[in-house]
C-alpha positions, 0 to 999 in steps of 0.5 A: 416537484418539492419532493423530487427536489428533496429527495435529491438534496437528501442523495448527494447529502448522503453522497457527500457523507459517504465520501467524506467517511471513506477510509482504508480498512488497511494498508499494507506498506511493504518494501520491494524485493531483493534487486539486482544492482545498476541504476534502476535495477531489476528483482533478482531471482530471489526478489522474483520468488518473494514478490510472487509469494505476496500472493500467498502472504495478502491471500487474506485481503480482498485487495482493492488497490494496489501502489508503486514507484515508478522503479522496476524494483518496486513495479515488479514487486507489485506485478504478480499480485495485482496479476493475480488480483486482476488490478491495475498496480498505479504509480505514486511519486515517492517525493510526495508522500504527504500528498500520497498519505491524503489521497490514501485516506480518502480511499476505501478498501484495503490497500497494498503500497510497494515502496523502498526503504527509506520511504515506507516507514515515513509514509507509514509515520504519516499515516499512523504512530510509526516511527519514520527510522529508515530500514536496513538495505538487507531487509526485506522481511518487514512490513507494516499493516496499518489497521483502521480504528475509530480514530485513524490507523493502528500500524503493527509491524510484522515480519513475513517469510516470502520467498527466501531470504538472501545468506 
């Protein structure tokens, strides 16, 4: 019986341990596409061609999970990875993104999160040594990967060409 007691004080200790070392290999913190205007707009073709060519950009990954807003803009950029992943694109409230950044680094695996252009780098600024600037509205090249180290997350900001830049 004490063995037995032992031995399962030993496997939720290890438990416990494994949960509180669970940390992102990645994040990648990327705006949505190209939209079309009006409130809550759609992707327009050249943000449909960009979003499913992040399959092709994050081919290198084995994504594991995969963040939106709740705006069709940011949903439809998530959509043709996670299709292709065969994941399951889960919403987050951009007006918490301390809260969101806590539940991320509790997280394993790599991660993908589609926001917008105010909220990316902020989110990243929480996550990492990023400045919080907002991007520009015509930008839609720029991502930031954030890279675990032995102390927290090294962000590295790089430039993809999805799809096809708008003239």
């Amino acid at each position: 019986m004490k063995k037995s007691v032992l031995l399962m004080s030993v496997l939720i200790q290890l438990l416990i341990s494994h949960v509180a070392l669970a940390k992102p290999e990645t994040i990648t913190l990327l705006r949505h596409s190209e939209k079309l205007t009006g409130s809550n707009p759609s992707l327009s073709d050249i943000g449909q061609k960009r979003a499913q060519s992040l399959i092709d950009e994050l081919s290198s990954k084995a994504v594991t999970h995969i963040f939106s807003t709740r705006y069709h803009r940011t949903e439809q950029t998530a959509a043709p990875l996670a299709l292709a992943r065969n994941l399951t694109v889960r919403s987050y409230d951009p007006r918490e993104l301390t809260t969101f950044a806590e539940q991320l680094l509790a997280m394993d695996g790599h991660i993908v999160v589609v926001g917008h252009s105010n909220t990316t780098p902020k989110l990243a600024s929480y996550l990492a040594d990023y400045p919080a600037d907002n991007w520009s509205e015509s930008e839609f090249n720029t991502y930031v990967e954030l890279v675990s180290v032995k102390d927290g997350f090294k962000a590295s900001e790089k430039q993809m060409e999805f799809g096809q830049t708008q003239p």
